[in-house]
C-alpha positions as CSV (number, residue, x, y, z in Angstrom):
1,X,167.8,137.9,-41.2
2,X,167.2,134.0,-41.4
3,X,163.6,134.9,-42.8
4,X,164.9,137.2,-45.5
5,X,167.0,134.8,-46.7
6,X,164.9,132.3,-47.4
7,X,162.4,135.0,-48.8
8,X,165.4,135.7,-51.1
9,X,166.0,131.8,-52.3
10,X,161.8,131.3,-52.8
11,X,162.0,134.4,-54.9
12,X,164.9,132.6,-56.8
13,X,163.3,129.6,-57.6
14,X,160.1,131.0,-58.3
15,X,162.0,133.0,-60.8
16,X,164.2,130.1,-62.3
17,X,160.9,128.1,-62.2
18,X,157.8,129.6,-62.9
19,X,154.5,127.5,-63.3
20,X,154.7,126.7,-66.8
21,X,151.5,125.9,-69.2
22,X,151.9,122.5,-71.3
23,X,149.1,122.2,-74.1
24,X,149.0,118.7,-76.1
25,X,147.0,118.7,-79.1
26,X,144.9,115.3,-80.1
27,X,143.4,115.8,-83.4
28,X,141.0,118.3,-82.4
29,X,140.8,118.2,-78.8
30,X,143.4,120.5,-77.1
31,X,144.9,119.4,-73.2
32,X,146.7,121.8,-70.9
33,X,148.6,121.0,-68.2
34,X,150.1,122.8,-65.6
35,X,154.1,122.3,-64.4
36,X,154.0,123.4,-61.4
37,X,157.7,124.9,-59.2
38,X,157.5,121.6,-57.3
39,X,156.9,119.4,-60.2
40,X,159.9,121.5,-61.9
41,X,162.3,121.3,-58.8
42,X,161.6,117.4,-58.3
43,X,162.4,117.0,-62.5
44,X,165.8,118.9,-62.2
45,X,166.7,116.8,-58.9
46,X,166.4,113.3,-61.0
47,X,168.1,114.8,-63.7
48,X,170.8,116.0,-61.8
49,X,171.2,112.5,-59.9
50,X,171.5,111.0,-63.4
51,X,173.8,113.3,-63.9
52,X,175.9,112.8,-61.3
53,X,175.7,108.5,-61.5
54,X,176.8,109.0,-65.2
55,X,179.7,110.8,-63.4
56,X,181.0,108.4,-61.2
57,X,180.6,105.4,-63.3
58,X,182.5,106.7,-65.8
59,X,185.2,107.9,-63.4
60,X,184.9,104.2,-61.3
61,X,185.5,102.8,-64.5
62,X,188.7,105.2,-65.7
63,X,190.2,104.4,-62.3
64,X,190.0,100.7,-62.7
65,X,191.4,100.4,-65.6
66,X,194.6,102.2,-64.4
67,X,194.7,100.1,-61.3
68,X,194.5,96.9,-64.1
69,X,197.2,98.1,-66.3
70,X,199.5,99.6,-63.0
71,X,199.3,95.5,-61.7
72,X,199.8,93.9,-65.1
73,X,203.1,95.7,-65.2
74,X,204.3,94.8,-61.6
75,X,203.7,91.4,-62.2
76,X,205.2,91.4,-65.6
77,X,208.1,92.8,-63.8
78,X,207.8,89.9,-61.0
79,X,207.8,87.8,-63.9
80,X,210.8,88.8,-65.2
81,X,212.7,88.6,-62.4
82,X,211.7,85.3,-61.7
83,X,212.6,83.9,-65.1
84,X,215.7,85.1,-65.2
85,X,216.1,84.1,-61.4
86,X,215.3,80.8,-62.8
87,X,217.5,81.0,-65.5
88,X,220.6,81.8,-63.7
89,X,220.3,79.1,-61.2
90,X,219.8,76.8,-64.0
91,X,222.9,77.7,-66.3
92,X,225.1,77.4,-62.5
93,X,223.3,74.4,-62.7
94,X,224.4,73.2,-66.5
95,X,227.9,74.5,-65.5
96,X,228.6,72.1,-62.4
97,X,227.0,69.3,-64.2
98,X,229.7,69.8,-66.9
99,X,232.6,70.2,-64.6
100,X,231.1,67.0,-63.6
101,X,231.0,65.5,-66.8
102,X,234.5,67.0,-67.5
103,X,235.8,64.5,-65.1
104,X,233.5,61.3,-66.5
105,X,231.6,61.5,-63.1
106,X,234.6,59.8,-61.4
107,X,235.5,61.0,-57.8
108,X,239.3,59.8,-59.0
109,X,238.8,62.3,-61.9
110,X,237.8,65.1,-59.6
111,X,240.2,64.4,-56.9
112,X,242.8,64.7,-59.9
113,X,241.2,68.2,-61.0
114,X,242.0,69.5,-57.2
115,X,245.4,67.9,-57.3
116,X,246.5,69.7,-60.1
117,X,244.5,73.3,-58.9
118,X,246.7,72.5,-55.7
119,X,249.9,72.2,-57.7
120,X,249.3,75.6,-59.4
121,X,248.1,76.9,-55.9
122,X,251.3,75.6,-54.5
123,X,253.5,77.1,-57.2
124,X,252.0,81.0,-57.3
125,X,252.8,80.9,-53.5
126,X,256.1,79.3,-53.2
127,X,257.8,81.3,-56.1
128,X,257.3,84.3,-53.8
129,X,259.0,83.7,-50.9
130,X,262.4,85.1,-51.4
131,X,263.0,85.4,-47.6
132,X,264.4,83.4,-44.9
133,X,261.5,81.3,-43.1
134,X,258.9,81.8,-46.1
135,X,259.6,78.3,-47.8
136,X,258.7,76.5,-44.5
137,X,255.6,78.3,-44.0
138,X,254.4,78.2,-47.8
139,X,255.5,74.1,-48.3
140,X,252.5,72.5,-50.1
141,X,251.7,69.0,-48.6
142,X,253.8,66.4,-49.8
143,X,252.5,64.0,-52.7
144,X,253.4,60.7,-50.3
145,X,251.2,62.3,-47.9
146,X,248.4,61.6,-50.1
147,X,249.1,58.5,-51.4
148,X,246.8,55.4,-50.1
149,X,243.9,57.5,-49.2
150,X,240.5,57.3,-50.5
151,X,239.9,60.0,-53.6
152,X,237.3,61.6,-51.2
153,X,240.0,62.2,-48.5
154,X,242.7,63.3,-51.2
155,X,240.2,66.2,-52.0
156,X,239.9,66.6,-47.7
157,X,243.4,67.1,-46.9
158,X,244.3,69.4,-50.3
159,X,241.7,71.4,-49.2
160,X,242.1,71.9,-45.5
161,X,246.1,72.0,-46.8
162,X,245.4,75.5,-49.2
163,X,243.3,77.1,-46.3
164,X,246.4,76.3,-44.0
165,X,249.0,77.8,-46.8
166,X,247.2,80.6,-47.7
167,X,246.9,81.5,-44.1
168,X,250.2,80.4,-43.6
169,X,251.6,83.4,-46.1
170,X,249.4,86.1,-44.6
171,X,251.1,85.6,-41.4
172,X,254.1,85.1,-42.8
173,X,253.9,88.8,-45.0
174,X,252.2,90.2,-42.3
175,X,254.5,90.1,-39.3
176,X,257.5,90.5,-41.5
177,X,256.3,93.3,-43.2
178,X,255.2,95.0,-40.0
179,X,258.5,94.7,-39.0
180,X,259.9,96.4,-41.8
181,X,257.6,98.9,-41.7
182,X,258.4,99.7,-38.6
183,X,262.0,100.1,-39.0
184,X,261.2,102.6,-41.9
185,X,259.8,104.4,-39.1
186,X,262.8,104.2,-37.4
187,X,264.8,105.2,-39.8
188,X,262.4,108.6,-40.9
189,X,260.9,107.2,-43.7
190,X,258.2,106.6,-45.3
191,X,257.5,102.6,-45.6
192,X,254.5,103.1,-48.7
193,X,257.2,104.7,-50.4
194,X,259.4,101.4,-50.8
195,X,256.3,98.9,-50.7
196,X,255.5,98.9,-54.2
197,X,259.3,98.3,-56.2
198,X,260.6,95.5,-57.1
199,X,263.8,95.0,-59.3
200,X,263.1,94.1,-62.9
201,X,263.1,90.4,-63.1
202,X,262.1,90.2,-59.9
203,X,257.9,90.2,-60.8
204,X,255.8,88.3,-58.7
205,X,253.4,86.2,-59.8
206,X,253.1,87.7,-63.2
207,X,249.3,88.8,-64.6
208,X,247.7,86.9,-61.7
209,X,248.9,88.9,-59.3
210,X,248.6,91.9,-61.5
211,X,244.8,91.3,-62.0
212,X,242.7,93.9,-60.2
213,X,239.2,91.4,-59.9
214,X,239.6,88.6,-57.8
215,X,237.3,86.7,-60.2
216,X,239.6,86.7,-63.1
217,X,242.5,85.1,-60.6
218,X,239.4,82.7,-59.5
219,X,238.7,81.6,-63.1
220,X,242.9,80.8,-63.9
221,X,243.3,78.8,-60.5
222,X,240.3,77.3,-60.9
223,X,239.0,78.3,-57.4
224,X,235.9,80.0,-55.5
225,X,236.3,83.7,-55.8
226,X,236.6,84.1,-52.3
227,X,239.7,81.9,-51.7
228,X,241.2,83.7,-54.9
229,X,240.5,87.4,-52.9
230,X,242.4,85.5,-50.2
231,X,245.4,84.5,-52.7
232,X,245.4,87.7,-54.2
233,X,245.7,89.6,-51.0
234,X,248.7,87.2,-49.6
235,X,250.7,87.2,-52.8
236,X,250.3,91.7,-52.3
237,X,251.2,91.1,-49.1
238,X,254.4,89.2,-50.2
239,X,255.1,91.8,-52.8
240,X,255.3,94.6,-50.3
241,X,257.6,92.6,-48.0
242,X,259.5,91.7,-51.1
243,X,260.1,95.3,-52.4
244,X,260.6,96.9,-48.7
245,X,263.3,93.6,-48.4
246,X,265.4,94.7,-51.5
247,X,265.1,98.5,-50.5
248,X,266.2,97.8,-46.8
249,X,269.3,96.3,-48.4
250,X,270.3,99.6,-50.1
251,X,269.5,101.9,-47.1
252,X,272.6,102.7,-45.1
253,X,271.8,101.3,-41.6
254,X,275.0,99.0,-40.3
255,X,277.6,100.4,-38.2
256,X,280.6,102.0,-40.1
257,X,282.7,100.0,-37.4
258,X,282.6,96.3,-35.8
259,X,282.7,97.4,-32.3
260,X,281.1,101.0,-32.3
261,X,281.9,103.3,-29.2
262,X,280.0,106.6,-29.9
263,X,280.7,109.5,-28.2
264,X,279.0,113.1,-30.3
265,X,275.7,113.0,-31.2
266,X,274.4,115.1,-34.0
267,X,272.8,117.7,-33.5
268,X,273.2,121.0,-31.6
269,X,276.4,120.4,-29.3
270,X,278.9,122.8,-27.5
271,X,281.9,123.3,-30.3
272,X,284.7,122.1,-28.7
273,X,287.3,124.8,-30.3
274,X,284.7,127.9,-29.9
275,X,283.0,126.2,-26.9
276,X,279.8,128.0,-28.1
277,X,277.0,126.3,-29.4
278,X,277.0,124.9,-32.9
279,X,275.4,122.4,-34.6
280,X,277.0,119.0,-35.3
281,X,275.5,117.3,-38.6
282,X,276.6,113.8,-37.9
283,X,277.7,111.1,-35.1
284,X,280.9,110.8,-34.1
285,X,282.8,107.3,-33.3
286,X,285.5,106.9,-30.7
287,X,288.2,104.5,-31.4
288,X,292.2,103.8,-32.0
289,X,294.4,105.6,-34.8
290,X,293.6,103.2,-38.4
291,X,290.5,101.2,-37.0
292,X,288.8,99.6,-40.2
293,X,286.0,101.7,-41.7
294,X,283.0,100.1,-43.5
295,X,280.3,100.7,-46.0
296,X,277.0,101.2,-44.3
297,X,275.4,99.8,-47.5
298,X,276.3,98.9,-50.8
299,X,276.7,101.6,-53.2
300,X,279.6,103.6,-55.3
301,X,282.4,105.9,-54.0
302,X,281.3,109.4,-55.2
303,X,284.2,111.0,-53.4
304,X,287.8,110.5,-52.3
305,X,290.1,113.6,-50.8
306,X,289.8,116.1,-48.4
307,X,287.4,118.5,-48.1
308,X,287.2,121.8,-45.5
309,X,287.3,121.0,-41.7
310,X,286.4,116.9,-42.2
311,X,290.2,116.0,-43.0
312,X,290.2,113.0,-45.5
313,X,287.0,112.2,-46.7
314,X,285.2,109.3,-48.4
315,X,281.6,110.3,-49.8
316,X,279.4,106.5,-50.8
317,X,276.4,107.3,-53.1
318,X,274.1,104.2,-52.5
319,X,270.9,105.6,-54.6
320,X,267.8,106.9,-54.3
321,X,269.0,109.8,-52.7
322,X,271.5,108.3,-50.0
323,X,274.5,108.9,-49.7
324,X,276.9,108.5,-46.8
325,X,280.2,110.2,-45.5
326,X,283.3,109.3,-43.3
327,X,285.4,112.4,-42.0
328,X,288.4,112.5,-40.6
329,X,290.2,109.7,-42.0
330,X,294.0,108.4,-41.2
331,X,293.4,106.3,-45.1
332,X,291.3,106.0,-47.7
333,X,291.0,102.4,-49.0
334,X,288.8,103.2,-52.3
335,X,288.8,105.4,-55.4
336,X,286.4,107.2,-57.1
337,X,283.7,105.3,-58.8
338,X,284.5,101.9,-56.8
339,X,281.8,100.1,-56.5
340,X,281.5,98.9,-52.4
341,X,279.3,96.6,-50.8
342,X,278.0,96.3,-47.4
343,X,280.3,96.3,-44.5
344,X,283.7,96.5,-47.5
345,X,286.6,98.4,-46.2
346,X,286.7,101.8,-47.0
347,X,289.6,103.3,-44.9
348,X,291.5,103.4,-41.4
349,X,290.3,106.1,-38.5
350,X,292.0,108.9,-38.1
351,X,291.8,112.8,-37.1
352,X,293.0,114.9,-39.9
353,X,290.8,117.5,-40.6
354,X,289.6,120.1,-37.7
355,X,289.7,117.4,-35.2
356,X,290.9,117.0,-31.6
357,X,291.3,113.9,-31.8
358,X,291.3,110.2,-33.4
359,X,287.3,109.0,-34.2
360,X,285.0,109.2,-37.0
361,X,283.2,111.5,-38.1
362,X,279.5,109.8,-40.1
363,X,276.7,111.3,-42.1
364,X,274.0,110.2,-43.5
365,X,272.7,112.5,-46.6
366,X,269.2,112.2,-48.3
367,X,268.5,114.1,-51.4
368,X,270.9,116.8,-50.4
369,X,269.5,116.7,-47.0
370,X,271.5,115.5,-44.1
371,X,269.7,113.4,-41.9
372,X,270.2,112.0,-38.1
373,X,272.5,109.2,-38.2
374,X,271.0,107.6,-35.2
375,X,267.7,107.0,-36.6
376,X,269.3,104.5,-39.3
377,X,271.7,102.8,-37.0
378,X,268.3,102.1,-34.7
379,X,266.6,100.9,-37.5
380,X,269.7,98.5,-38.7
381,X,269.9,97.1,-35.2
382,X,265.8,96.7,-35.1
383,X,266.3,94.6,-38.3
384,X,269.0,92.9,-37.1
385,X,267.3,91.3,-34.2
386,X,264.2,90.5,-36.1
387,X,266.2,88.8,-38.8
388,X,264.9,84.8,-39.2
């Protein structure tokens, strides 16, 4: 098979190249030569090498050229990055220099500059403290403290002294406004709801605080972005405890009585006239015929009168949805539309009503809801003890 194969392939080339006559003519002699296969096969072989040098030259050369044009634009990318590398560090550069020159190059000049960036440090922070303890932990360092040190260890101690007050008021919101948080919890309620209000006129820190980018609070105060995130976060913090502050005010969570005795809970409870079960929607008090009643929280009398099976009744809206009621009274002490305030008398104990005998009968209502007294007492009394 091998043999016929390469009978096949000399038939081919003998075909392709046949021995070929040249004749050259020289005035009038006539040559002939004769091109043999060989002399044919080794003329197409140089050809074909030419062929294939041309080839790769010209694709060598193509390739190259990318390659050329593919590193010219990296480095005229490196370039560029460089220069304008170069050009930032020089305009930070231009800027401290003028700061610099802003003072006259006087370290008395500059210790001035943080003085005053102190002051307005000093002010942002202490206008928010609006709770007991705040102003002792936000108190800037006294201007006597400073006086008769060198400029250099003016700018020391302001320094050291706005790391130690801004640190100073995220303690300060943070463990009070955990606190507060937590009696929300007590109490049912959600504290993220109250953390964000604040009474009109009662805004905190104005646009500064308002302002979203810490650098725009850096670039008022004057200050490295990084202690302004710091300020920013505080003066929240302070916000939050502020607004949860005010609302805890309005929430009714003191006693109705100064020496509370209770005796039914709320909740499901064994009726004492059926003696079946039956459930009892607020916590009952214990105590003599005409002991004072009181406000659990400021608000206005929505209701005075009686009202089916709870005797005399007084009904306190105190806003937002809360409202309170006292059953079972001996006297009512308000009208309708009285404003009361926290802990103002509001009647004497009694048991008119369906009643078996003299206590108080308390709810606690929220948005037409009512709600477990307890939890709100627990809450008052949390807040209470963790009072400053």
């Amino acid at each position: 098979m091998g043999d016929g194969r390469l009978a096949w392939m000399r038939q081919t080339i003998f075909r392709l190249f046949p021995e070929r006559y040249l004749y050259l003519r020289t005035g009038g002699d006539m040559r002939s030569f004769v091109l043999t296969t060989s002399d044919q096969l080794a003329g197409a072989a140089c050809i074909a090498a030419c062929l294939t040098w041309t080839l790769f030259a010209t694709g060598a050369m193509a390739i190259g050229a990318l390659t050329a044009t593919s590193q010219d634009a990296v480095a005229a990318r490196t370039q560029a990055y460089y220069e304008r590398l170069i050009s930032d560090r020089q305009a930070r550069l231009s800027s401290a220099v003028a700061r610099l020159s802003s003072t006259a190059g006087s370290l008395d000049g500059l210790a001035k500059s943080v003085t005053e960036r102190h002051a307005a440090l000093a002010m942002l922070l202490t206008d928010m403290h609006g709770a007991p303890g705040a102003m002792a932990a936000l108190a800037p360092v006294k201007p006597e403290a400073l006086q008769g040190k060198s400029p250099n260890d003016q700018i020391q101690s302001i320094q050291t002294d706005q790391d130690r007050m801004v640190t100073a008021a995220e303690g300060y919101a943070h463990s009070r406004a955990d606190r507060l948080r937590l009696a929300f919890h007590l109490a049912g309620l959600d504290p993220s709801s109250y953390s964000g209000r604040v009474s009109d006129g009662e805004g905190l820190g104005g646009p500064l605080i308002e302002a979203k980018d810490p650098r725009a609070l850096a670039a008022v105060l004057d200050v490295d972005e990084g202690f302004a995130g710091r300020i920013q976060r505080a003066a929240l913090d302070l916000n939050a405890l502020r607004s949860m502050g005010q609302a805890v005010q309005k929430l009714p969570l003191a006693e109705p009585l100064s020496d509370p005795k209770r005796s039914s809970p709320f909740g499901v409870r064994i009726d004492p006239f059926t003696h079946r079960g039956a459930f009892h929607p607020g916590q009952d008090f214990a105590g003599a015929s005409m002991t004072p009643i009181h406000a659990t929280a400021p608000g206005v009398v929505s209701f005075t009168g009686q009202r089916n099976g709870y005797g005399n009744v007084v009904e306190i809206d105190h806003g937002g949805g809360f409202k309170t009621r006292y059953a079972h009274l001996q006297a009512i002490s308000v009208a309708t539309g009285q404003r009361v305030g926290l802990g103002d008398h509001i009647g004497g104990m009694g048991s008119t009503g369906r009643s078996t005998g003299t206590h108080l009968h308390y709810e606690v209502w929220q948005n037409g809801r009512v709600q477990d007294p307890t939890r709100f007492l627990k809450a008052g009394d949390y807040v209470q003890q963790n009072t400053d």
